[in-house]
N, C-alpha and C positions, 0 to 999 in steps of 0.2 A: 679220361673224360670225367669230369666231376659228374656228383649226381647233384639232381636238383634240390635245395633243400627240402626237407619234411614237410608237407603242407600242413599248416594249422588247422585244428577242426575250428567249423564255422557254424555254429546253430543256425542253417540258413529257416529255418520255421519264425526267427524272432526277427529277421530282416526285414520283413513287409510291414509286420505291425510298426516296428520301430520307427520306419520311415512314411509310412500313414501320420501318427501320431507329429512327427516333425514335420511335416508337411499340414498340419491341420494348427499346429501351432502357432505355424508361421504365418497361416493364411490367417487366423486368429488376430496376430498382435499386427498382420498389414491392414484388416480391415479395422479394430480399433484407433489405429493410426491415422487411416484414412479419413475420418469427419475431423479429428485435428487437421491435416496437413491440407484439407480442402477449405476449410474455415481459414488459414493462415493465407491461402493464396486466394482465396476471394476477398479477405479485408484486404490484401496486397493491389488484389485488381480494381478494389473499389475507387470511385472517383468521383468528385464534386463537380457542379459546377454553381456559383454562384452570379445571379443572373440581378442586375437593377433595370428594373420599368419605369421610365419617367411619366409625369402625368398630364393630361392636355393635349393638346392637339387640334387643330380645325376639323379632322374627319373622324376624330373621336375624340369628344369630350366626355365620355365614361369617366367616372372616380375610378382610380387602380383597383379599390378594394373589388366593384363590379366586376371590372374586367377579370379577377383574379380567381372571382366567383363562376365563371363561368366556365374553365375549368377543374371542372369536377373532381381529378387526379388531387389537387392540393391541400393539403391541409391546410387553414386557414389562420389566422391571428393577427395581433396587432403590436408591433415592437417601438419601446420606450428608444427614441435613439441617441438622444446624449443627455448629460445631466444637467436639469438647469438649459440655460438658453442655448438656441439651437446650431448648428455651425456646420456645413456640410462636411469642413477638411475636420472637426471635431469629430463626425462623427465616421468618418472613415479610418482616421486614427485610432478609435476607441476600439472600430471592430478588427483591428491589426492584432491589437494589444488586449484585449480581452477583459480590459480592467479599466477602469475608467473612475474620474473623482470632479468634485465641484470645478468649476473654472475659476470659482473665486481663487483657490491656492495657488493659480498656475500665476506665474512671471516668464510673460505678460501674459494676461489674462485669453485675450484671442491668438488663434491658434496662427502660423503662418500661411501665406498660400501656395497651396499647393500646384505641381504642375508636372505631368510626365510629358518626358523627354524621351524620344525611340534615340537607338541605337543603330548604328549603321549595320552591326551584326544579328539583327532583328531583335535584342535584347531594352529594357530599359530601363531608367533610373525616373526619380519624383525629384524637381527641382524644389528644396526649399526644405529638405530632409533635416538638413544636419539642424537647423535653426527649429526643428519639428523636436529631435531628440534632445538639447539642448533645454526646449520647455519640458518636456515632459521630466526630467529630471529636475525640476523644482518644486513640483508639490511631496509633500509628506507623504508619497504613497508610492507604491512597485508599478509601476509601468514601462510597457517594453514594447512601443511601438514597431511592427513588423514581425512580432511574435509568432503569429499563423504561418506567414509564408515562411521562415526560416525554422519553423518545425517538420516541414515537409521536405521529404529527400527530392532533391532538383528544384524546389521553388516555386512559384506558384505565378500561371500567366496570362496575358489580361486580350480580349476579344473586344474592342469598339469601332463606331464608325470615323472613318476618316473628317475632319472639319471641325468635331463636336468636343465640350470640354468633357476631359477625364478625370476627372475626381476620384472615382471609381477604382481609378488603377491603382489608390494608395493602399487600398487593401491587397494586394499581391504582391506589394514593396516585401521586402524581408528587412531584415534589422539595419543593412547599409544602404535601404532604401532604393534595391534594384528589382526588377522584374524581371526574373528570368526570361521570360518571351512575350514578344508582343507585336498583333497584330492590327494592321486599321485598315479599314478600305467600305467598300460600299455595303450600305445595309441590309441588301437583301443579299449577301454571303453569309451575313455573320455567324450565322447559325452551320454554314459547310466551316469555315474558320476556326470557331470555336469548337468543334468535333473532332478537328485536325490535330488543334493543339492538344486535347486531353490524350491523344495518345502518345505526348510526352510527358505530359503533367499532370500531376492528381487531381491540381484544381487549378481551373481557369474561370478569370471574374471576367463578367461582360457585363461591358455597357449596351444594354439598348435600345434601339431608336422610339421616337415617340409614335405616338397615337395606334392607328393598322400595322405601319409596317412591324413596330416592336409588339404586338401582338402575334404578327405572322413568324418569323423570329424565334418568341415564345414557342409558340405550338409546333413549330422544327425543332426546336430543343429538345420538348415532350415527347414527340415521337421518334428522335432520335437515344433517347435516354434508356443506356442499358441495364437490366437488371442487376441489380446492386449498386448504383449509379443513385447519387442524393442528385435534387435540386433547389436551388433555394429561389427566387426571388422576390423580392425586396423594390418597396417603389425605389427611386429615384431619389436626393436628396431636393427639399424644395425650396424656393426661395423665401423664405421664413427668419424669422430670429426667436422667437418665441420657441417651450418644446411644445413636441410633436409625436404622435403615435402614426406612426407609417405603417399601411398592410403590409404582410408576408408572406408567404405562400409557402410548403415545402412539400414535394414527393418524394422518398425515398425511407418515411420514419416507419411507415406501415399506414394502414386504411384512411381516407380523408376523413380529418377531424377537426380539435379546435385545438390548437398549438397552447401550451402552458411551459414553464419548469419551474424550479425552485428556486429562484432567482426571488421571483413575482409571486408566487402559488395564487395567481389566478389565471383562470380558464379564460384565454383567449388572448393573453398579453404577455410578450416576452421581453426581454433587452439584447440590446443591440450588442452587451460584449455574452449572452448565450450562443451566437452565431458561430464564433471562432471554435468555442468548446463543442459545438456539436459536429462541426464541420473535423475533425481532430477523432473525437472519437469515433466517428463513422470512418475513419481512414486507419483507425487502428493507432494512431501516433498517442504518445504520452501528452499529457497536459500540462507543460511547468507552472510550478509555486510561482503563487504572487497572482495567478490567473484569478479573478472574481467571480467570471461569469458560469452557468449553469449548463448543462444539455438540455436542448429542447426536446419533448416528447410529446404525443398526441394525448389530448385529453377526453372533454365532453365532444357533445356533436356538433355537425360543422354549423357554423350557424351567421351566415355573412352579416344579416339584418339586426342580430344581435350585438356581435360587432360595431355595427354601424352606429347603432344607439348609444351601445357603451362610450365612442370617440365623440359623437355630439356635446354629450352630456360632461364628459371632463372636460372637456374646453371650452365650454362658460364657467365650472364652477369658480376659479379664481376670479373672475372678473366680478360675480355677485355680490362675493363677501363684505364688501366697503360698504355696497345698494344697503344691506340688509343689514350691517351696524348701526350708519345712518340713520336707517328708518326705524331702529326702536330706541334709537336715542333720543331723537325728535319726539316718536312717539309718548315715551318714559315723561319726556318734559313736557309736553302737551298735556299728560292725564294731571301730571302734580297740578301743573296753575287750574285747571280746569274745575278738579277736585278742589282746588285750593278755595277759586272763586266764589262755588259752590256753599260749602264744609267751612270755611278758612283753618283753622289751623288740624283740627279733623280732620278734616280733606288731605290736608299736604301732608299727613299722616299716613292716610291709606295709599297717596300715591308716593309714596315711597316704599311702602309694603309694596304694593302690587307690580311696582316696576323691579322692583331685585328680585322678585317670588318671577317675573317675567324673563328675567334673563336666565333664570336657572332652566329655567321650560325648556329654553330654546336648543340647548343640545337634541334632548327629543323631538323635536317638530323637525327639525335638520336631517336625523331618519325619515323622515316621512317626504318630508320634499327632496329625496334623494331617491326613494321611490317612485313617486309620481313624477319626477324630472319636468316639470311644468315649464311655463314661459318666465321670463326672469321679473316679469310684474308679477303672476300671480304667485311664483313663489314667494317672492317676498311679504307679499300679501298673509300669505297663508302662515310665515313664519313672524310675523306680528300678529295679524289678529289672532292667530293659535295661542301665543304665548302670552297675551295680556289676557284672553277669554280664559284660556287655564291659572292661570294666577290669580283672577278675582276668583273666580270657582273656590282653588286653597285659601285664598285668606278669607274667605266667605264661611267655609265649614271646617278650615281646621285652626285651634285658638293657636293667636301669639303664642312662643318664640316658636312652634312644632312645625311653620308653615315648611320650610326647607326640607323637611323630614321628605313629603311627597315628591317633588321635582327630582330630587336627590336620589332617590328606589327606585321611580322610573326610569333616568337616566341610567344609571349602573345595572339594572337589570335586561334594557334594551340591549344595550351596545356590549356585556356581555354574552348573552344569545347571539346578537349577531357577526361577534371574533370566536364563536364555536361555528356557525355556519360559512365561514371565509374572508367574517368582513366586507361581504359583498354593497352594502347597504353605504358603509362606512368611505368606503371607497368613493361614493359617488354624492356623499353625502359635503357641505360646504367648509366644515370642518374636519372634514376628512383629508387623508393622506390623498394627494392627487400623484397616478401612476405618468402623467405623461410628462411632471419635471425628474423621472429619471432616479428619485431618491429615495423612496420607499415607495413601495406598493400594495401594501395591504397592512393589515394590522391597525395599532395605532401612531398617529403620528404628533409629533411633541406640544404644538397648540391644546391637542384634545387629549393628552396622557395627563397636562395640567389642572387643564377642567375636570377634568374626572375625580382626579383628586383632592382636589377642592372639594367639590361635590360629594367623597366620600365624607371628609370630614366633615361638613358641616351638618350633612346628614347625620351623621354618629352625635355630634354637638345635639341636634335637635332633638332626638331619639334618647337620649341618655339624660336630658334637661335638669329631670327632679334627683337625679343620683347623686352621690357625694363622691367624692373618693373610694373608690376600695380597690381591691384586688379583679373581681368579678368587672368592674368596667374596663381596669386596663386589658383583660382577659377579650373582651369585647372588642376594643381597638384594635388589636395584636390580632386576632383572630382574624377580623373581617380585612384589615390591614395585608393577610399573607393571601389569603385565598384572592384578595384581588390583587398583589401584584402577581398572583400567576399570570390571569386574563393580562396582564399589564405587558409583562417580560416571557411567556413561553412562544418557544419558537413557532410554534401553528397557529400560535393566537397573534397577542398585539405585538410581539417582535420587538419592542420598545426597551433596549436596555436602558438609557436614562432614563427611563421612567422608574424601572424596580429602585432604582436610587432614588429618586421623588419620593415615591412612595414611603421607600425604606425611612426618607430622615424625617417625613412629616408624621407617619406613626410612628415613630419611634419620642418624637418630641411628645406629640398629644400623651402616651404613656406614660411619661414621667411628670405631666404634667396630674394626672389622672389617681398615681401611685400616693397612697395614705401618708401624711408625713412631708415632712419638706424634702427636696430633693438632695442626696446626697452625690459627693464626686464619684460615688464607683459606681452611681445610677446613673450618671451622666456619661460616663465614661462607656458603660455599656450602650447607653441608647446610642450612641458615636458609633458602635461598631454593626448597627442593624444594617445600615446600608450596605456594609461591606459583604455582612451574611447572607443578607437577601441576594446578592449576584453569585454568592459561591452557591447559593440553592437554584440559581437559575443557572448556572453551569452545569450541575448535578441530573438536571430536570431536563435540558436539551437533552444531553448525553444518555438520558434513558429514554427518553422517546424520542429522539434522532429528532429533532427539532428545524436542524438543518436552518435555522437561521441567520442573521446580519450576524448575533452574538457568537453565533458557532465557529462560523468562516472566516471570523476577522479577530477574534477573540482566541476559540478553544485552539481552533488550527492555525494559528499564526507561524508562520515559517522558522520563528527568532525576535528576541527583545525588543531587537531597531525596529520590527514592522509593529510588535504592539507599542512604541513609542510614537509610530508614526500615527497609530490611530489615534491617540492621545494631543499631540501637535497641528492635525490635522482637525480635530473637532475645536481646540480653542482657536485656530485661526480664523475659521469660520465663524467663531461665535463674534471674533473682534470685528470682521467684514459685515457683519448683521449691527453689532455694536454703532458702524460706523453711518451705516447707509439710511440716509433720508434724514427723518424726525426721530429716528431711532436715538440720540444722547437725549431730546428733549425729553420723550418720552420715560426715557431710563432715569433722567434726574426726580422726574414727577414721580415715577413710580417710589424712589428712593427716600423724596422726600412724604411723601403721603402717610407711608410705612414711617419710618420713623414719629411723624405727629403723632401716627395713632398708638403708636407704642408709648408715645410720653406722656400722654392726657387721656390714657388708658381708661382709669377709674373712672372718669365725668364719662366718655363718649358710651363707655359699654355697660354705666351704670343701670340702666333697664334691667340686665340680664342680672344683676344680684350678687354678681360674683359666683355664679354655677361653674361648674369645675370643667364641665363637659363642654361648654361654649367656652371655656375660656380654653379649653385644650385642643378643641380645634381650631379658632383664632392663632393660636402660638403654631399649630402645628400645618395651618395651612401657610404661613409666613415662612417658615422652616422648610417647606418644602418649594416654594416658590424661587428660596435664594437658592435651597440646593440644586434645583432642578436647572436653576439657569447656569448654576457651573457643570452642571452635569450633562447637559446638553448644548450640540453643535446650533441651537437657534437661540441660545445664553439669553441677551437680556430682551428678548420675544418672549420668554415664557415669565420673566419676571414683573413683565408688563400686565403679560393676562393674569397670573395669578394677583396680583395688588389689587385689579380692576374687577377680578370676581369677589377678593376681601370684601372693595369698597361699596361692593351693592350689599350683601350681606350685613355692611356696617350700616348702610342706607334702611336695611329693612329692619334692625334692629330698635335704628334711631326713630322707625317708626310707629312704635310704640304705642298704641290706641291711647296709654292714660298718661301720655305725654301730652295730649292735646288741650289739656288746661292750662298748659305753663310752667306745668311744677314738674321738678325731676323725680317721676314715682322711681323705687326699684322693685323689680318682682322677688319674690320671697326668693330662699336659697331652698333648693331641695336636699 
């Protein structure tokens, strides 16, 4: 019989700890584990659903915004929905594709129609797809219509009522333009339907019905909507052509507030390709390159009436603009004869002073009646008689040539305060960047990047009068030159990358013009390369204060060479479509031809000023920055129009010389 082997000694005294200790370690690293692996499967559980409200109705004619308001759960705002003019299949495309560009570059310009088709296997496709992806692969830019839905595992499916157009459904198209599932039938299910399908799919878009019932609808959504669970809706697409700021509503970002991102960086206005990207990230899915748009997040307080004011007020300002050139042109020529009548050659003296010294005004008054948002008489009102009552005031107490000096400081001192406070002012102001064509929305926008610098120089011209040459002035230029293209080109401020090139090439000429000596080639050659500096300083400048603007996302992060080529092709195309439209060659010959006389007959017209170095350096340098600005800029010869047109009043006010009014060509001394 064998014996058993030896038994092993066993320290049974260190068996309990040992297995305490493993047992404590393990519960350890399971509950570590555990807020990862519960966060992994709640983003997994999470689900959308994207809801549109159409607006009107016999038994409810509320605005959507109202209705959306009353709802307390949502957070509120207001989304930019395409770029440029308005298109319902444009803008259901865009929020596919999360990226969006002018219509001008597409071929052809309007978008196809759209149209879903069910499937006999409850599935469905958009008729008019492929002719959808086909345009969108003609402009200079990444787009990838059905982007959203084909980043979602299974697809994304569409809840409407039976009878009614689906537009709606192109946003759940995925790339080959099918819809994984879809449902129609009567509207008061839609809300048991739509709850059905999300427990196949992460995100189901619904159309629904108008007035009470899509209200009723609504508020079964809301109360059937699970924790962790987004909702989005979104009016309706309207029957419009013009753009349009549509309310939005959303629960699921946290406490009801006033919807923002960084798209806009204003409070209470988003775009319409932020939708895709926020809907992505609430699901946990990646975001592909080429995506434009931003996440929405909750900002200020909720504030519907604010809102409301905000959407009044941008959608007259375009329509003013024309009232209110008119009326101080008329005006301008009204005071000369009048003056003239009066005074005769006196007269038509001062009123030429006081009309150029008036249109400098008018940037500033433009703040104020963007404030006060008045009626479209009295603003006008206010934005003439303001700017010729401040203009006689200047040329009343401040002596020839220094009058631009004032108009000039206030202007730039305004509108920089208010690109530190949001540009809120700016925004609403007539020369301001208007958010509801979809292309900028805050900051400055290229009309008013021009004038401003205008404005700088001539101001610096008027300020520096009696100086001669030296170092010390070009010091002066250079200086106030860099600190304003920050306001100009930083991404929290005015966002304006053609502008810091504006900027860049008209101070850079004014300096060389300023520099002791005659100018030599390696002066020249340096002032050539300001512009180029000036953007690697605002590269430099985003990237340390995360700027996160147009220049960061399209510039610093660009995927690859071809997409910064396409930024490139895609800005002069647009410049050539501006180039093309309306009175735009008349205008552009005028401007070209104007600029040219004045540069030929130089000496007689600008003889007043004596040959001062400082007016004659802003003269050159605001000419310099007007051509550069129009190749620098996607609204090209729009800004070479305004800057000629701001020269030629300033040439106006020169010519208006008080001791010209005998006849004789005085010149004022040289300082």
């Amino acid at each position: 019989m064998r014996r058993p082997p030896p038994a092993v000694p066993r320290p049974r005294r260190l068996i309990a700890p040992v297995l305490a200790a493993s047992a404590a370690l393990l519960a350890g690293l399971f509950l570590a584990a555990a807020p990862a692996a519960h966060a992994a499967a709640g983003s997994g559980d999470r689900r959308v659903v994207l809801a549109f409200l159409p607006s009107g109705g016999e038994d409810n004619p509320k605005p959507v915004l109202e209705r959306l308001d009353e709802r307390t759960a949502l957070a509120l705002g207001l989304v930019s929905a395409t770029q440029g003019q308005f298109s319902a299949s444009q803008m259901m495309l865009d929020i596919s594709a999360g990226s969006r560009t002018s219509r001008a570059v597409y071929t052809p310009e309007a978008p196809p129609d759209l149209e879903l088709v069910r499937g006999g296997d409850g599935t469905g496709f958009i008729f008019g797809w492929s002719q959808a992806l086909e345009r969108a692969a003609t402009p200079p830019a990444t787009l990838h219509p059905g982007m959203l839905a084909a980043e979602i595992p299974g697809g994304a499916a569409y809840a409407g009522v039976a009878g009614r157009n689906h537009i709606e459904a192109v946003v759940a198209a995925d790339r080959d333009g099918d819809v994984a599932a879809v449902s129609l039938a009567r509207a008061d299910t839609l809300a048991d339907r739509a709850t059905a399908l999300l427990a196949q799919h992460r995100l189901v878009v619904v159309g629904l019905p108008r007035a009470d019932k899509g209200d009723a609808q609504l508020d079964d959504l809301l109360r059937r909507r699970r924790a962790g669970d987004m909702l989005i809706v979104l009016q309706g697409p309207p029957r419009a052509s013009v753009p349009v700021l549509l309310p939005i509503g959303i629960v699921g970002l946290g406490a009801g507030g006033s919807l923002t991102s960084a798209t806009t960086h204003l409070e209470g206005i988003v775009a319409g390709i932020d939708i895709p990207v926020t809907i992505l990230r609430h699901l946990g899915r990646p975001v592909p390159d080429g995506v434009r748009g931003q996440p929405i997040r909750v900002g200020g307080a909720r504030d519907a009436a604010a809102l409301k004011d905000t959407e009044a007020r941008l959608r007259v300002v375009s329509g003013r603009r024309t009232a209110a050139l008119g009326a101080l042109l008329f005006t301008w020529l009204a005071v000369v004869l009048a003056l003239g009548i009066v005074a005769d050659r006196r007269g038509v003296r001062a009123g030429l002073r006081v009309g150029a010294l008036a249109f400098l005004w008018v940037p500033s008054l433009l703040l104020l009646t963007g404030w006060l948002a008045p009626s479209r008489t009295v603003e006008v009102a206010i934005v003439v008689t303001g700017s010729f009552a401040l203009a006689a005031l200047t040329d009343r107490f401040v002596r020839w040539p220094r009058g631009p000096l004032v108009p000039a400081a206030v202007a730039i001192t305004t509108y920089a305060a208010d690109l530190v406070f949001g540009s809120q002012l700016i925004v609403r102001s007539l020369l301001g960047a208007n958010p509801r064509s979809g292309v900028r929305f805050y900051g400055l926008g290229n009309e008013l990047e021009s004038t401003l610098t205008l404005m700088l120089l001539i101001g610096l011209g008027a300020l520096l009068w009696r100086r001669g040459r030296s170092r010390g002035s070009v010091a002066i230029f250079g200086v106030a030159g860099g600190v304003f293209a920050v306001f100009v080109g930083a991404g929290q401020l005015g966002a304006d990358v053609g502008g810091v090139i504006t900027v860049g090439a008209g101070i850079a000429a004014a300096m060389v013009v300023m520099a002791p000596g005659s100018p030599s080639r390696r002066m020249v050659l340096l002032a050539a390369t300001v512009p180029i500096a000036a953007l690697i300083g605002l590269a430099a400048l985003d990237l340390a204060t995360g700027g996160n603007g147009h220049f960061t996302r399209t510039i610093l992060q660009a995927e690859s060479p071809a997409a910064l080529w396409d930024v490139v092709t895609r800005r002069y195309t647009l410049a050539f479509n501006v180039l093309k439209n309306g009175a735009m060659p008349f205008v552009t010959l005028l401007a070209l031809l104007g600029a040219a006389y004045a540069v030929r007959y130089r000496e007689r017209i600008y003889a007043p000023l004596g040959g001062a170095p400082s007016w004659h350096a802003a003269l050159i340098g605001g000419l310099a920055a007007s051509i550069v600005g129009a190749l620098a800029n996607d609204s090209g010869p729009l800004l070479l129009g305004f800057g000629v047109f701001l020269l030629a009043c300033v040439t106006a006010y020169v010519r208006g010389d008080p001791r010209l009014a005998s006849g004789t060509e005085a010149v004022a001394p040289r300082g």
